[in-house]
C-alpha positions as CSV (number, residue, x, y, z in Angstrom):
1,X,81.6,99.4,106.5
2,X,82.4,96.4,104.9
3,X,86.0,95.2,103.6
4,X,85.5,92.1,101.6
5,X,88.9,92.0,100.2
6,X,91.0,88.6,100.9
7,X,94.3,90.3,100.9
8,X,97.5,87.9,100.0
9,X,99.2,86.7,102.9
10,X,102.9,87.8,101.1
11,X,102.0,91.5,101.2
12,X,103.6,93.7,100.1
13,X,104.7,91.8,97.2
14,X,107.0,94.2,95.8
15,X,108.6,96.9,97.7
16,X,111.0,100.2,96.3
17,X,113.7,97.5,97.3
18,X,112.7,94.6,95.0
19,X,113.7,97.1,91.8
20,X,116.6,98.4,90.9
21,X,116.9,102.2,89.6
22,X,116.9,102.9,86.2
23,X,120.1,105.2,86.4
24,X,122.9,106.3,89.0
25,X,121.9,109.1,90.8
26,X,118.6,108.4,91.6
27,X,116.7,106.1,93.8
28,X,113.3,104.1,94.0
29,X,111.0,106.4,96.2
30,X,107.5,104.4,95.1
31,X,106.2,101.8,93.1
32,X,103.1,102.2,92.1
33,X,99.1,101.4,90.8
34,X,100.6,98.3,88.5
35,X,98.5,97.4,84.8
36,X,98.1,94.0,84.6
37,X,97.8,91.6,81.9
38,X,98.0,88.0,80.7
39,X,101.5,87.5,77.8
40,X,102.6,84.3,76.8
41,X,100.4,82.0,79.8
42,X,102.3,84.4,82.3
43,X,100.5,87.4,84.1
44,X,102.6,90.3,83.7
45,X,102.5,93.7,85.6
46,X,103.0,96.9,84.1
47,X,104.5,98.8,87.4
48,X,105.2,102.8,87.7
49,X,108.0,103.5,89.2
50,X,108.7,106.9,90.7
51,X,112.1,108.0,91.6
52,X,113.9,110.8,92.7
53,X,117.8,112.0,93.7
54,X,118.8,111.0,97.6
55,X,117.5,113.7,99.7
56,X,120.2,116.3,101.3
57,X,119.4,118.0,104.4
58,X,118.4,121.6,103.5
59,X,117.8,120.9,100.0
60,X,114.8,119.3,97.6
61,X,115.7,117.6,94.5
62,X,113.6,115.9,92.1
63,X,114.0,115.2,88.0
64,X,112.6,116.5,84.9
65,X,113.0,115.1,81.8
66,X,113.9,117.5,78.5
67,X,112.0,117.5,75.4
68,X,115.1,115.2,74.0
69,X,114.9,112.7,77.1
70,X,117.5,113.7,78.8
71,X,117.0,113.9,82.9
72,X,117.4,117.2,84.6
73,X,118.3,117.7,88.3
74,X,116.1,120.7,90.2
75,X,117.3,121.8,93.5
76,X,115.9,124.2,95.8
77,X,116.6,125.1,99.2
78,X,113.7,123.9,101.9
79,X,113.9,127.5,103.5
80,X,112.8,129.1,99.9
81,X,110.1,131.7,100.7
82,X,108.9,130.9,97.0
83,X,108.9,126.8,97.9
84,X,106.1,125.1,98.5
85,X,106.5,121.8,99.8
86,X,103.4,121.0,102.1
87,X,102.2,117.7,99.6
88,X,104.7,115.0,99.3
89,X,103.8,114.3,95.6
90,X,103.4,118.0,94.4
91,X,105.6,120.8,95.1
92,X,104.7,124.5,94.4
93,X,108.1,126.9,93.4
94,X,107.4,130.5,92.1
95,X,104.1,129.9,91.2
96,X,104.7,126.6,88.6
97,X,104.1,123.1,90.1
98,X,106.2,120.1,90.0
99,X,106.1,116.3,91.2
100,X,109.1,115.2,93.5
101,X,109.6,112.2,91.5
102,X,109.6,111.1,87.7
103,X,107.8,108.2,87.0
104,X,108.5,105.4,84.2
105,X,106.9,102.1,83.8
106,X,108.9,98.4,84.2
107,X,107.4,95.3,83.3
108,X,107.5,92.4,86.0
109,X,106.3,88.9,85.4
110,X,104.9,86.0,87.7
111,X,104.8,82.1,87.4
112,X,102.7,81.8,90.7
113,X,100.7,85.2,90.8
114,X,102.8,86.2,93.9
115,X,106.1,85.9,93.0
116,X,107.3,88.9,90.3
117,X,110.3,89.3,89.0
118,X,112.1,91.6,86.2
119,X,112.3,89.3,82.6
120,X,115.1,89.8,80.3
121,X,115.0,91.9,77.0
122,X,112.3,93.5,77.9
123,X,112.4,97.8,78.1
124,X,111.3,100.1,80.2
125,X,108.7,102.9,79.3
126,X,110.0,106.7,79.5
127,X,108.5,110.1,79.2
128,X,108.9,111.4,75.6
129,X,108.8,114.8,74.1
130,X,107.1,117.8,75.6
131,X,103.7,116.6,76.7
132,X,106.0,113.8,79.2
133,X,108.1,115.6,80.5
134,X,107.3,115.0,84.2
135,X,107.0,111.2,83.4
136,X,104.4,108.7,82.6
137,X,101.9,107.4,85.2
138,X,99.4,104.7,86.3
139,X,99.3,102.6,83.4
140,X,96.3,100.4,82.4
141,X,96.4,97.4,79.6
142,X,93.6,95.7,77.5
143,X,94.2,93.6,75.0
144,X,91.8,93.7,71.5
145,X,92.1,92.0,68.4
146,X,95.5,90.9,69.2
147,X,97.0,94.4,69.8
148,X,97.5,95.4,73.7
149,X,96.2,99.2,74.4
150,X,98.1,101.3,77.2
151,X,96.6,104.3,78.2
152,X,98.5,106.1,81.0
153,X,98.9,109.4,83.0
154,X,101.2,112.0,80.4
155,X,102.6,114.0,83.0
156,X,104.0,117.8,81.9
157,X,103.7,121.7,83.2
158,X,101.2,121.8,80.2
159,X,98.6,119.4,82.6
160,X,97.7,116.1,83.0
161,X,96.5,114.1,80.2
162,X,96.0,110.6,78.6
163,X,98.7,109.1,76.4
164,X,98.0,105.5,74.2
165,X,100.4,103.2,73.1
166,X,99.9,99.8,71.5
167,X,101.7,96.6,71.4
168,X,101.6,93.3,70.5
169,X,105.2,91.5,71.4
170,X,106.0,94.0,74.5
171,X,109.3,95.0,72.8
172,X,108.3,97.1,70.2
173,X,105.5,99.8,70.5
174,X,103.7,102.1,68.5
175,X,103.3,105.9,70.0
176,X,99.6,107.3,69.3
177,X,100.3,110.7,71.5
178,X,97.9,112.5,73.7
179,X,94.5,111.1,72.7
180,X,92.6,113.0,75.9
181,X,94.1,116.6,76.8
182,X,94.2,118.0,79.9
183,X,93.1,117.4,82.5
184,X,92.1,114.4,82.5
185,X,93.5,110.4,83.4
186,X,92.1,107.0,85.1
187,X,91.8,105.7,81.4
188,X,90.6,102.2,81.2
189,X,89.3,100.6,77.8
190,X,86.5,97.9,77.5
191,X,87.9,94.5,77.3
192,X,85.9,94.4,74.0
193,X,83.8,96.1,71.6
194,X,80.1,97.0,72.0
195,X,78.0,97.3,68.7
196,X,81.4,97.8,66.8
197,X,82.9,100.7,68.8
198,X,85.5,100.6,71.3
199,X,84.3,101.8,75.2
200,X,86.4,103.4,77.9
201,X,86.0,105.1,81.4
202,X,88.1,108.5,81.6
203,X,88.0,111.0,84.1
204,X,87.9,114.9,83.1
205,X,88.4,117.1,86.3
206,X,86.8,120.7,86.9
207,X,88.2,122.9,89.7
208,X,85.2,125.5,89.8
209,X,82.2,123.6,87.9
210,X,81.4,120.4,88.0
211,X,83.8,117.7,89.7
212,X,86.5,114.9,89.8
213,X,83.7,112.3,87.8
214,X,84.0,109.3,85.8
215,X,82.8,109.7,82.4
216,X,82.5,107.3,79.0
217,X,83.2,107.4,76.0
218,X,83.4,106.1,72.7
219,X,85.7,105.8,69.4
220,X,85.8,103.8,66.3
221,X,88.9,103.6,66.2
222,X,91.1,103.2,69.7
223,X,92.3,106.7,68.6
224,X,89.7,109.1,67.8
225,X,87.2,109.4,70.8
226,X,83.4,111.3,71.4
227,X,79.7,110.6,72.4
228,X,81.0,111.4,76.3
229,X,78.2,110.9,79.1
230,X,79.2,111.3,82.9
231,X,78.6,108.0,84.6
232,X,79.7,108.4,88.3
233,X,79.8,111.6,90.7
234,X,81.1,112.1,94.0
235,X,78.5,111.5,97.1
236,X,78.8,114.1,99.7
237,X,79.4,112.5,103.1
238,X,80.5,108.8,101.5
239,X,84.0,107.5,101.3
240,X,83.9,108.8,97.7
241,X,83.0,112.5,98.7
242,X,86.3,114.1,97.2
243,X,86.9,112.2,93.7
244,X,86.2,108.9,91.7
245,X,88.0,107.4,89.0
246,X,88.2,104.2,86.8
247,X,90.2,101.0,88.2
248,X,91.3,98.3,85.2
249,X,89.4,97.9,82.4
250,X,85.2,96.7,83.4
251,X,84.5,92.9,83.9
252,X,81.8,91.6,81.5
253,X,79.5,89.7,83.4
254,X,76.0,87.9,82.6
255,X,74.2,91.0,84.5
256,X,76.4,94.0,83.0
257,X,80.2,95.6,83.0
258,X,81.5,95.6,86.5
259,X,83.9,98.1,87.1
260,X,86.0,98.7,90.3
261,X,86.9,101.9,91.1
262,X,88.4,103.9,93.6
263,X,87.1,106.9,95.7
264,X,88.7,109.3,97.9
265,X,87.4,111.5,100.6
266,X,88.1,115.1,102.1
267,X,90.9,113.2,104.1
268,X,92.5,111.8,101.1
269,X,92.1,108.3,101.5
270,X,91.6,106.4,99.2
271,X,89.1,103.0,99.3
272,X,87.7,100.3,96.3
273,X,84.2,100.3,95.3
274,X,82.0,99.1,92.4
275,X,79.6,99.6,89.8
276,X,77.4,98.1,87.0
277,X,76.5,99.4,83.4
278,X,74.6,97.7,80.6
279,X,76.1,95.2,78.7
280,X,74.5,96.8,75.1
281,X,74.3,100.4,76.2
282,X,77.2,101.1,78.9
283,X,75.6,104.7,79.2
284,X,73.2,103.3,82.0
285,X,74.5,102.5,85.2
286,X,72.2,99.7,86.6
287,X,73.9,99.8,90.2
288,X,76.6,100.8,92.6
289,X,78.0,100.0,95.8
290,X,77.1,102.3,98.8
291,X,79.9,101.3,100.8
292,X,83.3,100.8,99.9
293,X,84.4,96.7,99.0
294,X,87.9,97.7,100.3
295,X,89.2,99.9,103.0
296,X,93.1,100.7,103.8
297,X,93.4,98.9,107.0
298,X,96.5,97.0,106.6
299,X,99.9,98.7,108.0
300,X,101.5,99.0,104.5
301,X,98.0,100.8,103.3
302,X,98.4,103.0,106.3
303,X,102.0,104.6,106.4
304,X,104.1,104.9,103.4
305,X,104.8,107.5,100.8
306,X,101.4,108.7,101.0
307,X,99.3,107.2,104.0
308,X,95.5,105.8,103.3
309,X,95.3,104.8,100.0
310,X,94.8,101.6,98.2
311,X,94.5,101.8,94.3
312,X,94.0,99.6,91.3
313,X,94.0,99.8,87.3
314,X,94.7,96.1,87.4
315,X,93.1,92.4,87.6
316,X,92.8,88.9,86.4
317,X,89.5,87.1,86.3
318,X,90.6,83.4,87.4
319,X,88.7,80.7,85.7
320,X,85.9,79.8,87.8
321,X,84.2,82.8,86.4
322,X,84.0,84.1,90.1
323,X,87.1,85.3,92.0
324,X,89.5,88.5,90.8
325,X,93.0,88.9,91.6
326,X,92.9,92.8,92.0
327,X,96.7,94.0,91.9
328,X,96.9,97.0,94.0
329,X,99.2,100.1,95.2
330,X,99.4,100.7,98.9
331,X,100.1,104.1,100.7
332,X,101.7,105.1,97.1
333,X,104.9,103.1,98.0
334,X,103.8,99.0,97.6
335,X,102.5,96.6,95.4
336,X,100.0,93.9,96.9
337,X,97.5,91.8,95.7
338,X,94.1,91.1,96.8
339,X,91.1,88.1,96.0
340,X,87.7,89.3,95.7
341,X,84.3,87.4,95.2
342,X,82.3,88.6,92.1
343,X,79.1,87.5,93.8
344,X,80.1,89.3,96.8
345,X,80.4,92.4,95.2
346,X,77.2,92.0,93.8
347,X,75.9,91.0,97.0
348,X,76.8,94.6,97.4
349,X,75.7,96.5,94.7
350,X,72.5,98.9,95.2
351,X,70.2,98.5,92.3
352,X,68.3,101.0,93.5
């Protein structure tokens, strides 16, 4: 099994530390799965940030935000014979499901690529109304015809689903609701449009049928999407054997759109992998990698929030037309950032 990611040397490079919590009362348990994206010459990270109350012995808190905004504090006894608390992201309590933290997303900036830091004037992005009321997640950006598109994770007891808002100054944004319903996230858009429609990778989820796949799909609009094909399936026995989804929005390349994506097993852990589509008709997947390109290995990948994991919705393609910064999430708790070689990957891909 290969690993042919050239992993930054400052890892992690931002830590539940580095940010500060967005109220009193609660505390940074994770940052996570960063969007990333190039504003005025800078690259910018879009960063989810999960918090939650300071644990009490005895006693399991997490927020919930009200169909107004406001935060509410849940508490329930660990000894509960109705609690559930087996998963550290997901709790069960008299049959309804919760997460143990609320997530918002913070933008950070860099003037070196490694170095982040909070810019002024800029606000965070909350939860709104009833569909977002267990917070928004996992945001990816693309920017098209001068308007950046953020599809993220809406997070509520009504399911999982994918929200869009647009921008095009990063202060002030338009809200464009739930444009996939539940259950469904890992929304990336092309970085451009193919024959006059826009493109994106989703990923639906079946519990009984079918399986946690990427799919495509299509719209004429950024708003209004159809025309869905399923692209990618899980592999039984593979690093991917458990669920797939989309990474950042696919790489255009002279031989197709390369998309890195991430896998998980049985296990839960989570690895990097690849694969191509057709430039004209991104229906047709041309290729994919067997193994995974990257592999938790490093001790903030292994032990954190949520051990085993390494995740991306976020790059830059540097110049040279060859190397990647992927921005990353590690063990559900870091940020870190990795170099990867387009031709390596292809070196990887099985055309088969």
């Amino acid at each position: 099994m290969k690993d042919i990611a050239k992993r930054f040397e400052q890892n992690p490079l931002l830590s539940p530390s580095d940010i500060p919590a967005s109220r009193e009362g609660l505390e940074i348990t994770c940052l996570l799965n960063p969007g990333v994206f190039q504003f005025e010459g800078k690259t910018w990270m879009i960063l989810r940030v999960a918090e939650r109350p300071k644990q009490k012995e005895g006693i399991i808190s997490f927020p919930i935000l009200t169909e107004t905004g406001a935060i509410e504090i849940i508490e329930i006894f660990t000894d509960d014979p109705d609690l559930d608390a087996s998963d550290a992201r997901i709790i069960n309590y008299r049959g309804v499901d919760y997460l143990t933290t609320l997530s918002h997303l913070r933008l950070v900036r860099t003037d070196d690529g490694v170095h982040f830091y909070e810019p002024e004037n800029y606000p965070s992005l909350v939860g709104e109304g009833i569909l977002e009321t267990f917070g928004i997640e996992d945001c990816r950006v693309v920017l098209l015809d001068g308007t950046y598109y953020l599809t993220f994770t809406s997070v509520s007891p009504n399911g999982v689903g994918v929200g869009l808002r647009t921008t095009t100054d990063w202060k002030n944004f338009t809200k464009h609701g739930m444009i996939l319903p539940p259950h469904n996230k890992d929304c990336a858009i092309f970085e451009e449009k193919i024959n006059g429609l826009f493109y994106a990778l989703h990923r639906p989820s079946s519990v009984d049928l079918g399986g946690n796949y990427i799919w495509l799909t299509s719209s004429p609009d950024g708003l209004h999407w159809g025309n869905h094909h399923c692209l990618i399936k899980v592999r039984k026995g593979l690093w991917d054997s458990k669920r797939v989804g989309a990474g950042a929005a696919p790489i255009k390349t002279e031989k197709g759109w390369l998309s890195i994506y991430h896998g998980a097993n049985f296990d839960h852990r989570y690895c990097l992998g690849a694969f191509l589509m057709d430039l004209e008709d991104p229906s047709k997947v041309i290729a994919r990698t067997i193994d995974p390109i990257m592999v938790p290995t490093a001790e903030y990948e292994l032990t954190g929030f949520f051990g085993h994991v390494v995740f991306t919705n976020g790059h830059i393609v540097h110049p040279d037309g060859d190397t990647v910064t992927v921005y990353y999430g590690a063990s559900d708790e870091f940020v870190c950032g990795a170099d990867f070689s387009l031709k390596e990957i292809f070196s990887l891909l099985n055309f088969d």
